[in-house]
C-alpha positions as CSV (number, residue, x, y, z in Angstrom):
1,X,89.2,-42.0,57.7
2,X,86.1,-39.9,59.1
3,X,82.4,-41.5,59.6
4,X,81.2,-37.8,58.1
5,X,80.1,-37.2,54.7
6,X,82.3,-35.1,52.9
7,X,80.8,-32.1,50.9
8,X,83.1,-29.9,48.4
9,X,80.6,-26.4,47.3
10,X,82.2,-24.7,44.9
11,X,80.4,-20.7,44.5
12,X,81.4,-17.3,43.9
13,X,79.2,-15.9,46.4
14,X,80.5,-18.6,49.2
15,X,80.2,-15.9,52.0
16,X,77.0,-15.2,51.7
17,X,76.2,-19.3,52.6
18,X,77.5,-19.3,56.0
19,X,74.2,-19.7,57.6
20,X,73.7,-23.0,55.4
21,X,77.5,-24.1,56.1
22,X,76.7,-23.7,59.4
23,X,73.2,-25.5,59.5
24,X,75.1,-28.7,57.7
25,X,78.1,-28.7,60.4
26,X,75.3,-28.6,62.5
27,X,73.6,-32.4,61.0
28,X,77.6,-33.8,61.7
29,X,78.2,-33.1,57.7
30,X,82.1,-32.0,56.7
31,X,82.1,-29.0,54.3
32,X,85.0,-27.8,52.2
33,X,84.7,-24.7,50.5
34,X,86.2,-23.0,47.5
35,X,85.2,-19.8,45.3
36,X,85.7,-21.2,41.6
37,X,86.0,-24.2,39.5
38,X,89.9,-24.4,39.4
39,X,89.9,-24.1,43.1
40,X,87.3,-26.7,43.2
41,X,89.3,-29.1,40.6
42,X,92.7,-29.3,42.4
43,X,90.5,-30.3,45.6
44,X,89.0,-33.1,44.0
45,X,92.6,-34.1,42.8
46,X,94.1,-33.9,46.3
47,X,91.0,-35.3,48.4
48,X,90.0,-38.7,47.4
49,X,87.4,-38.9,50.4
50,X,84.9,-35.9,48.8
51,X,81.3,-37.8,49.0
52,X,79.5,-35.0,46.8
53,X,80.2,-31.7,45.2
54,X,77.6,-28.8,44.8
55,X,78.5,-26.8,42.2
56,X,77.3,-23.2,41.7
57,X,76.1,-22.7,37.8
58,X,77.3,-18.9,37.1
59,X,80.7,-18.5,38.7
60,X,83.0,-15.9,36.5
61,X,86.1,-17.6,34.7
62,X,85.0,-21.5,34.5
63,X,81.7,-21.5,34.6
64,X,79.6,-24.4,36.3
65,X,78.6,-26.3,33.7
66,X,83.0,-26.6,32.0
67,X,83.8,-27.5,35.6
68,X,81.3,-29.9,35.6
69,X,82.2,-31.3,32.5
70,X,86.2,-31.9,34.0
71,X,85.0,-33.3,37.2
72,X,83.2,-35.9,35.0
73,X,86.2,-36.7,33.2
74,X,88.5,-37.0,36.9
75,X,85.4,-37.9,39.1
76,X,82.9,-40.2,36.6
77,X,80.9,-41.3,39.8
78,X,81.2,-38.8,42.5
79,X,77.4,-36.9,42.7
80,X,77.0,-33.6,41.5
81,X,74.4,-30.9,42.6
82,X,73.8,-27.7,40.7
83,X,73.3,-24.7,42.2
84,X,71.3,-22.2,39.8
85,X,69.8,-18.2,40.0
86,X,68.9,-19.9,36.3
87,X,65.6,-21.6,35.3
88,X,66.8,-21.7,32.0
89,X,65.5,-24.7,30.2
90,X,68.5,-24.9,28.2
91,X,70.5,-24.8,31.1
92,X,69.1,-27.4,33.1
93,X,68.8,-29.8,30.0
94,X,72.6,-29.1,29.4
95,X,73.5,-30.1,33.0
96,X,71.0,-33.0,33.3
97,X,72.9,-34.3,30.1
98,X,76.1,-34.1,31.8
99,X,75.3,-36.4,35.0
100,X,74.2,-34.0,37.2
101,X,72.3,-36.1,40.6
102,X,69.9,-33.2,41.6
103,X,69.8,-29.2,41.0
104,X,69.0,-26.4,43.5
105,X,67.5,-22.6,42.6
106,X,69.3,-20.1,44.5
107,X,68.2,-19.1,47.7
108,X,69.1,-22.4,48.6
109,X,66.8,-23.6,51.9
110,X,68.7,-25.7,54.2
111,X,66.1,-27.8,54.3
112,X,66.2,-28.2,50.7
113,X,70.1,-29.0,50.9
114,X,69.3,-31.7,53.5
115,X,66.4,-33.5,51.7
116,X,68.9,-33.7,48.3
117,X,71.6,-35.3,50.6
118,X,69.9,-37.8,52.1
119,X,68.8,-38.4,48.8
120,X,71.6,-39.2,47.1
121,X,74.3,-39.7,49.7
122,X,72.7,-41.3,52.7
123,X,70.3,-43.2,50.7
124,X,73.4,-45.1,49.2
125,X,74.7,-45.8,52.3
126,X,71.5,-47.0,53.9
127,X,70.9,-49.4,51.0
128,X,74.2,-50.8,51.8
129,X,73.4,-51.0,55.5
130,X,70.4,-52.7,55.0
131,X,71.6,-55.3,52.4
132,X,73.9,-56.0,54.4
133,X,71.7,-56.2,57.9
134,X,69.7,-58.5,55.5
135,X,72.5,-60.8,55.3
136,X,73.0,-61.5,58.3
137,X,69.4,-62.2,58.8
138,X,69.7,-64.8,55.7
139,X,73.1,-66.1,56.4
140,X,71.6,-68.5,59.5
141,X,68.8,-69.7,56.8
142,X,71.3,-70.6,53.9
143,X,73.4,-72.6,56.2
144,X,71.1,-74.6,57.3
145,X,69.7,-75.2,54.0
146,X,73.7,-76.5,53.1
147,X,73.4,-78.8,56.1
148,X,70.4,-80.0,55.7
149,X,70.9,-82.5,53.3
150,X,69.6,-81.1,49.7
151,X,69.0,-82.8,46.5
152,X,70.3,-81.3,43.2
153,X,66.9,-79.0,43.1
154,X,67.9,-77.7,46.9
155,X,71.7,-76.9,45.2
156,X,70.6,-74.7,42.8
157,X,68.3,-72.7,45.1
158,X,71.4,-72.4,47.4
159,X,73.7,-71.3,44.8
160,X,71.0,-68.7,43.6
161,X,70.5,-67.4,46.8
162,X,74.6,-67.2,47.4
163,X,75.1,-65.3,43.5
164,X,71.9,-62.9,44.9
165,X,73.5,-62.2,48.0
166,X,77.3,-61.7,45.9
167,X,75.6,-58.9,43.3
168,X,73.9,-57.2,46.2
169,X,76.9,-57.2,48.3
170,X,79.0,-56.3,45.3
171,X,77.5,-52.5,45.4
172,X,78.3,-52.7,49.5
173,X,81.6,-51.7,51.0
174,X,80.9,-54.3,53.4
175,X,83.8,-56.2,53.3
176,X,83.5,-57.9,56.1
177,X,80.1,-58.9,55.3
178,X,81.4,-60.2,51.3
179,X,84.2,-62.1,53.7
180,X,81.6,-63.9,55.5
181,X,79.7,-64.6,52.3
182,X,82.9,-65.7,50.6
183,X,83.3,-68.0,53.7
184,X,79.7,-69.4,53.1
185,X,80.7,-70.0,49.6
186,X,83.6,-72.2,49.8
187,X,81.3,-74.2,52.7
188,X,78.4,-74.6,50.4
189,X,81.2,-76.1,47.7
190,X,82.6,-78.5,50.6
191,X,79.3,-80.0,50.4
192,X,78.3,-79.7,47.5
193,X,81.3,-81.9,46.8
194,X,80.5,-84.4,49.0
195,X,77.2,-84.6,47.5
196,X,77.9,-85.4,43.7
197,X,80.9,-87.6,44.8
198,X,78.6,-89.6,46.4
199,X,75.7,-89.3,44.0
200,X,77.2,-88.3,40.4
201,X,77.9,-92.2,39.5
202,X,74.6,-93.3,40.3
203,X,73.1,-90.2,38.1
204,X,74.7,-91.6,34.9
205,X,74.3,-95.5,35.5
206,X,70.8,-95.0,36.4
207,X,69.3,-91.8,35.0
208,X,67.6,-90.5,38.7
209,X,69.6,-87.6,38.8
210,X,69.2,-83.5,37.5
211,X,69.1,-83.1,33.7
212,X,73.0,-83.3,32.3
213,X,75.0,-82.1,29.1
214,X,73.4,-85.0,27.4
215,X,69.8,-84.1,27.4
216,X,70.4,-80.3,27.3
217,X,69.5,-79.9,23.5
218,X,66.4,-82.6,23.5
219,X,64.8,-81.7,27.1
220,X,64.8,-77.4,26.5
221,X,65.5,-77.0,22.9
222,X,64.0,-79.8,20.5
223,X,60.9,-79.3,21.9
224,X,60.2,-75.5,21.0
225,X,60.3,-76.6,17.2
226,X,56.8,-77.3,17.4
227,X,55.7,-74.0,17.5
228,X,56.8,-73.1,14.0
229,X,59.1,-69.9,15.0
230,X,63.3,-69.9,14.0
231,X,64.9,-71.5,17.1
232,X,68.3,-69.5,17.7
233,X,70.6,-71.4,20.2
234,X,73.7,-69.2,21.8
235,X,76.2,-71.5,23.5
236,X,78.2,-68.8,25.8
237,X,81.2,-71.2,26.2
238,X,82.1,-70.7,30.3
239,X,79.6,-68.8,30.9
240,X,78.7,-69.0,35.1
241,X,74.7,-68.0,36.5
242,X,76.2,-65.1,38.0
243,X,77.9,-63.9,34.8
244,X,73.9,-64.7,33.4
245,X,72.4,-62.8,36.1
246,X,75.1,-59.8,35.5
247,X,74.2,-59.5,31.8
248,X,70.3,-60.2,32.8
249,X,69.2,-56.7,32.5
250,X,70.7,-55.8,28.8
251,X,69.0,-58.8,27.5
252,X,65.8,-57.6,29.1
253,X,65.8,-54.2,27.8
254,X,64.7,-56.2,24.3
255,X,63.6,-60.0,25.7
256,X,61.2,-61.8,27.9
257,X,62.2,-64.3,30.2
258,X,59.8,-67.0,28.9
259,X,62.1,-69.1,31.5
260,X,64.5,-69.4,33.4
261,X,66.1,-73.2,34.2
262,X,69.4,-75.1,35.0
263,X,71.4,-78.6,34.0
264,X,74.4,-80.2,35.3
265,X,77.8,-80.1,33.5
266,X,78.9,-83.6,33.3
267,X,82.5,-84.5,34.8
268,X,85.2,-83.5,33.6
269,X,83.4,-79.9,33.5
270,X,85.6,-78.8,30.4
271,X,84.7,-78.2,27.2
272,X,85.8,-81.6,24.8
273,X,83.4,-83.6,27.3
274,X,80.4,-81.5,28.1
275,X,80.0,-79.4,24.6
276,X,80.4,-83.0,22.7
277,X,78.1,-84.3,24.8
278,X,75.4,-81.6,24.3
279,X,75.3,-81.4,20.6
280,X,76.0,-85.3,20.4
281,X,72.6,-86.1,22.9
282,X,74.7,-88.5,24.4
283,X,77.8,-89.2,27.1
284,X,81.5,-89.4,25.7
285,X,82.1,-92.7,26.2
286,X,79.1,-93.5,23.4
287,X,80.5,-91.1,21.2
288,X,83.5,-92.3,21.5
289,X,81.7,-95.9,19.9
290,X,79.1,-93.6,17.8
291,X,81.7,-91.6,15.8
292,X,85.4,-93.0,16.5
293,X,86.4,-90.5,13.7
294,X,85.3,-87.7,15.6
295,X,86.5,-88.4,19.1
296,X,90.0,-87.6,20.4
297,X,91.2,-88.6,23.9
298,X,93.2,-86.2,26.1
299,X,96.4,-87.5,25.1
300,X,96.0,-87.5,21.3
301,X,96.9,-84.6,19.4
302,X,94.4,-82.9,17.3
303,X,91.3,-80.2,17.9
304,X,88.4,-81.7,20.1
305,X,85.4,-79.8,19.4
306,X,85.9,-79.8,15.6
307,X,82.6,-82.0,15.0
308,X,80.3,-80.7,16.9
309,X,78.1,-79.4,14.0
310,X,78.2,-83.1,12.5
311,X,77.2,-84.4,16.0
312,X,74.1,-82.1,16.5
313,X,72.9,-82.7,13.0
314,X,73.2,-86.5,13.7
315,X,71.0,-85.6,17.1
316,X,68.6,-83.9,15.4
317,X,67.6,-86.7,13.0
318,X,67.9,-89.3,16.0
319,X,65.7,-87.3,18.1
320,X,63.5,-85.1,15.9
321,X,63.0,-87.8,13.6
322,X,61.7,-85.1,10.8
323,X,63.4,-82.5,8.4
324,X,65.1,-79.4,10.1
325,X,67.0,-76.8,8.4
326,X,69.7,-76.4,10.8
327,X,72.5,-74.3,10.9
328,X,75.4,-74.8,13.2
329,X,78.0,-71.8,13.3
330,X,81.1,-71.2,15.9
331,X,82.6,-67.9,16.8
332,X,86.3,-67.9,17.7
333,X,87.7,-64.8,16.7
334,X,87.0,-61.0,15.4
335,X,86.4,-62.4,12.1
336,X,83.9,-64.8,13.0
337,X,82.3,-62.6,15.2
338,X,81.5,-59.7,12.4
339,X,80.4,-62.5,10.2
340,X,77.6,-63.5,12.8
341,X,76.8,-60.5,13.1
342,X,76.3,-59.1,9.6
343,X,74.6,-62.4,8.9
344,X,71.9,-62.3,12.0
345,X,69.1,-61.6,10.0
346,X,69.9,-64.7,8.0
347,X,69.3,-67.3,10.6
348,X,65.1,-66.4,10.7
349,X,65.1,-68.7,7.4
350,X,66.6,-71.4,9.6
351,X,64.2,-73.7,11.9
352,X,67.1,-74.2,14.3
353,X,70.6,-72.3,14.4
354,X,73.1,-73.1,16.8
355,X,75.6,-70.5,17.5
356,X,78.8,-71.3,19.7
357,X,80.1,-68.1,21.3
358,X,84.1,-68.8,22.8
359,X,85.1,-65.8,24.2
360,X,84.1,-66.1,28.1
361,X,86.0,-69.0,27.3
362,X,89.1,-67.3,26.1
363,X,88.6,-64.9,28.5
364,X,89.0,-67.0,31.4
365,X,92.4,-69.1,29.8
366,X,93.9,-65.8,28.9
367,X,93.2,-65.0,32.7
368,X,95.9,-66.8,33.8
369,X,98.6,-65.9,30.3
370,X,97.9,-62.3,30.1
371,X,98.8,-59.6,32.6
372,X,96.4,-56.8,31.9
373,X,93.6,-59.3,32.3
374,X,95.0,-60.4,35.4
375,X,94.3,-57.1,36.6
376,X,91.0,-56.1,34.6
377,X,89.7,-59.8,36.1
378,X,91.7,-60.0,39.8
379,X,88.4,-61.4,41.2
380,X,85.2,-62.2,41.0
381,X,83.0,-58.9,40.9
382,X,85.8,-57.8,38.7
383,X,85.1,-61.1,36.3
384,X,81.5,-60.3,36.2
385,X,81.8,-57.0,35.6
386,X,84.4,-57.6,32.5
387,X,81.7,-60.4,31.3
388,X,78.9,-57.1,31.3
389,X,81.1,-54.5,29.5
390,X,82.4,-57.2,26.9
391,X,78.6,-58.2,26.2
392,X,77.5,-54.5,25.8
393,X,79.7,-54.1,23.1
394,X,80.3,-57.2,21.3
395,X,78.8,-58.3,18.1
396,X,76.8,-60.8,19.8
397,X,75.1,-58.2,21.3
398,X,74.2,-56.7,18.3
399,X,73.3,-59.6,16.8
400,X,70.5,-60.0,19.3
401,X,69.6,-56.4,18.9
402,X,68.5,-57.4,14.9
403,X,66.8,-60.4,15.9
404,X,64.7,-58.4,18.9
405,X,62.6,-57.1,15.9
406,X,61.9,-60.4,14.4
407,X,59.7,-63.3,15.4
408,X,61.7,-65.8,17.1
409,X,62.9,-67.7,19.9
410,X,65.8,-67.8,21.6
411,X,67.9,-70.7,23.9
412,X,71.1,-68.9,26.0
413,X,73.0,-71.4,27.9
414,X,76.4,-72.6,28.5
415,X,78.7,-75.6,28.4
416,X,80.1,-75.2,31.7
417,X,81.2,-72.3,34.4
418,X,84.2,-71.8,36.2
419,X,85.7,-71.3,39.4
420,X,88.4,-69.3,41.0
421,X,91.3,-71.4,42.1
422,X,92.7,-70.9,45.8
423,X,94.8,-74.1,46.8
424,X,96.9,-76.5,44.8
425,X,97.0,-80.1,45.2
426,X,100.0,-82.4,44.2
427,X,99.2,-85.0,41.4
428,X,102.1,-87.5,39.8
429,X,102.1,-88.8,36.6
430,X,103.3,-90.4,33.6
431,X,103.9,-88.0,30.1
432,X,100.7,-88.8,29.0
433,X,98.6,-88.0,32.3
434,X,96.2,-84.6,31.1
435,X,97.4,-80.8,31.7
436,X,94.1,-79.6,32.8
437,X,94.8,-78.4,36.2
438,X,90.7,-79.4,37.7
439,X,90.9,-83.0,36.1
440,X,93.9,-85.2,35.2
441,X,93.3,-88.5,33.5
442,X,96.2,-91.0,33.1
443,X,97.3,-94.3,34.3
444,X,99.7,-95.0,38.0
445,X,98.5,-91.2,38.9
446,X,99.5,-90.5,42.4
447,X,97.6,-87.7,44.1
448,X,95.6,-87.0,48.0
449,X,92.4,-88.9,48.0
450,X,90.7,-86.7,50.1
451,X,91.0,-83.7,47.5
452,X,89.6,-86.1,45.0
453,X,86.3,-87.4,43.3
454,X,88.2,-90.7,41.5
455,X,86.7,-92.5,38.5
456,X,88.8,-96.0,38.6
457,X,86.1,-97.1,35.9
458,X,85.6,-94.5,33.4
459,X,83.1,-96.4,31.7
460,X,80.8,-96.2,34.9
461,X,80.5,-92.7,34.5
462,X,80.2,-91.7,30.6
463,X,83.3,-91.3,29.8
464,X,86.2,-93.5,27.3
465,X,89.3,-94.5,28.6
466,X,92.3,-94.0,26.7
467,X,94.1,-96.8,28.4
468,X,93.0,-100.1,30.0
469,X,94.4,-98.7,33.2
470,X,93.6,-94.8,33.1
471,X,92.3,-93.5,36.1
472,X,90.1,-90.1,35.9
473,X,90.5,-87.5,39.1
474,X,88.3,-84.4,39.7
475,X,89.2,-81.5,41.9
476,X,87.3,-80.1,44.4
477,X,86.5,-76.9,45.7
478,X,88.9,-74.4,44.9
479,X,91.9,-76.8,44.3
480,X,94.3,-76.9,41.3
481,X,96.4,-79.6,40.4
482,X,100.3,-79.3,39.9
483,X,103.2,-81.6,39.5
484,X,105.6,-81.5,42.1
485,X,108.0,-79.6,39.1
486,X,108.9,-75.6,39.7
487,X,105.9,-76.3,42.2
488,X,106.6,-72.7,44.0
489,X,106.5,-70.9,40.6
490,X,102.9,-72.6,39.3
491,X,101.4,-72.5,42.5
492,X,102.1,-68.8,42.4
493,X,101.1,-68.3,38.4
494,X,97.7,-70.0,38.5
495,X,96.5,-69.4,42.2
496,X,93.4,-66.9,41.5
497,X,93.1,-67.7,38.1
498,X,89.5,-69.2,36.9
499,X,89.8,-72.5,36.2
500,X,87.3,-75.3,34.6
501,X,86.9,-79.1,34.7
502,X,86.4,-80.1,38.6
503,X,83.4,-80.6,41.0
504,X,81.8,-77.0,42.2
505,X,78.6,-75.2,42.2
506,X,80.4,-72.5,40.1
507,X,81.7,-75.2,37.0
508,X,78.6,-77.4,37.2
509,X,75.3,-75.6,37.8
510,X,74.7,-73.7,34.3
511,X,71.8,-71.7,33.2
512,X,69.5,-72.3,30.5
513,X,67.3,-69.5,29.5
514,X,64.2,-69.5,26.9
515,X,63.7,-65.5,25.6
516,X,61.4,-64.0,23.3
517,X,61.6,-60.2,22.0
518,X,59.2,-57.8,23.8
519,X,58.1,-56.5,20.5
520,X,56.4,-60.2,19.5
């Protein structure tokens, strides 16, 4: 594949432009040239490395503008220049509508031609240099800020920095430089594991650690009631800081970033513990005492996150000690989701509404059952960038559009993230041992110690043991666990897949974000 830039001009008149042909062949650019739009069309459709097409407005049989209009529908992000004898108005309005990058008005200066292409060709490129020359020059500083030792403030700055680096590099074709990144990645998570093994137990026996599931709702929430203005809570189930950061700028067409801050997912990072736990105020083990009506171990059949609107209300008048009219609503389907949103404007008579959003959450499971979103999601720019068109046109969004005009507050957060799945690790156990594939919990398990974080005494950290003798295991890294059953085929079916419940940056460090609309 050539270095060169790749030019396609399409004009009528093409003979009379050998003096600028020949001044760009000159600056090392490759120019092919055709005389109309068809010409210019079956090109496109047989040269896949064409950087840029200029397109002359008036040519005789398709016309600029139809041509155009077809390389849009073929080509949606290849740039477009028009070339004009017209200073119609209408003209230029009509092209500039259609995604047109720059325009020229015939005689074309070479000079002109070269400032346009460096413009929009080379400027690309040398943003991608650049970012990723940048890289390199940060890559020393993040490492040693891994090895260094960092407390649970010093993780999240890493893990910012790393999802920073991953969106820049994601508009690079660097791949080396997202390789060494990736690489970077799965080092920070080596010891980030290391870190909360050695600290997490000590976090919930003593309370000296980061702000957890528990004291989500009464740390960054309660408190805003004060002020008087509808509090609006949305709960994106799974939803990872770098699927925040990706949907960052919609929000901020209508919102204010009144802050931006972070918890910790308890363990097991899955959605029965840390959900329950964050509407509850308080670790599963003590709901487990609080509301034995409510709680349901792994191994006993029944929904688990059926009571959470019970829970929070109970938190509320434990914490909040006065009256709040609360509202606690969960969106699982189509259905549910239309419902929210022809009832957004409802929730301003509200002091607090909660609203539980599943689908990054179904998104992710069905990752690893369906086949067309193993391809729309095959990895983790694709997974972000899913997460962005899904947001743009679901009725959440729109939800927040009506509530932009009104004067509230708003809390986004999550329950947990989730994190791509490389290796598998082999676990034994009995029928009743857990399916989740980044925690088991069950008694006589059998697994690799090393690949482990191992709660022998639930009770030590939060969490209720179903037996006397159950034993609670979390993955790190990017391990899954299988049984040593149809091990091949497994391995194989959930490798890659985006998995929640275990011990990385990706499942445990969640944002919490505080909004207000721009027009309050």
């Amino acid at each position: 594949m050539s270095d060169k830039i790749k030019i396609l001009w399409a004009d009528d008149e093409i003979d009379l432009l050998k003096p600028q042909l020949f001044f760009l062949e000159k600056k090392g650019y490759d120019v092919v040239t055709v005389s109309n739009g068809h010409d210019a069309l079956d090109v496109l459709e047989e040269d896949n490395e064409i950087d840029i097409v200029f397109l002359d407005e008036s040519m005789p049989g398709l016309t600029g503008l139809e041509t155009l209009a077809r390389i849009k529908v073929k080509r949606p992000n290849i740039p477009i220049v028009m070339i004009t004898k017209n200073e119609a108005e209408n003209i230029m309005e009509e092209a500039i509508g259609s995604q047109i990058d720059d325009y020229l008005i015939k005689p074309v200066n070479p000079n002109q031609i070269l400032l346009t292409l460096k413009k929009i060709v080379d400027n690309k490129r040398l943003v991608s240099e650049k970012t990723a020359t940048d890289y390199q020059q940060e890559f020393r500083n993040i490492a040693m800020e891994i090895n260094s030792g960092p407390d649970y403030i010093g993780w999240v700055d890493i893990y910012k920095k790393i999802i920073s680096w991953e969106l820049r590099l994601d508009d690079s074709n660097n791949q080396q430089m997202k390789e060494i990144l990736n690489m970077q990645k799965e080092e920070a998570n080596k010891e980030f594991f290391k870190y909360v093994s050695k600290n997490y137990t000590d976090w919930i026996k003593k309370g000296n650690g980061p702000r957890t599931s528990q004291n989500l709702l009464k740390d960054k929430v309660f408190p805003l009631f004060s002020n008087g203005k509808p509090t609006i809570l949305i709960l994106m189930d799974n939803l990872r800081f770098d699927q925040w950061k990706i949907i960052e700028p919609v929000i901020t067409e209508l919102y204010r970033i009144e802050e931006e801050d972070f918890f910790y997912s308890i363990l097991p990072t899955a959605t029965q513990y840390s959900r329950n736990s964050i509407f509850a105020g308080i670790m599963p083990v003590e709901i487990q005492k609080r509301f034995p009506d409510y709680w349901l171990n792994d191994n006993e059949e029944g929904g688990k996150n059926m009571k959470e609107g019970e829970m929070m209300t109970d938190q509320i008048k434990r914490v909040v000690k006065k009256d709040i009219k609360s509202d606690y609503i969960k969106v699982t389907n189509v259905q549910g989701a239309r419902q929210l949103q022809d009832n957004a404007l409802n929730y301003v008579n509200n002091d607090f509404t909660a609203v539980v959003y599943n689908f990054i959450d179904m998104l992710s499971h069905s990752r690893t059952e369906m086949e067309v979103l193993k391809e729309l999601a095959g990895d983790e720019k694709a997974y972000r960038s899913l997460t962005k068109s899904w947001f743009i046109n679901s009725p959440l969004w729109v939800m927040m559009q009506k509530l932009a005009e009104r004067d509230i507050q708003i809390v986004v957060t999550t329950d947990h993230g989730t994190i791509r799945v490389k290796n598998s690790s082999k676990v034994v156990g009995d029928r009743e041992t857990t399916a989740n594939l980044r925690y088991k919990v069950g008694r006589n398990l059998q697994y690799d110690r090393k690949d482990v974080f191992e709660a022998k005494n639930p009770f030590e950290i939060g969490l209720p043991s179903p037996n006397m003798s159950s034993t609670f295991i979390f993955a790190k890294e990017d391990l899954f666990f299988l049984y040593p059953n149809n091990f091949t085929y497994f391995n194989n079916f959930f490798r890659d897949t985006f998995q929640h419940g275990g011990i990385s940056l990706e499942e445990m460090i969640c944002p919490v974000i505080r909004l207000v609309p721009k027009t309050k």
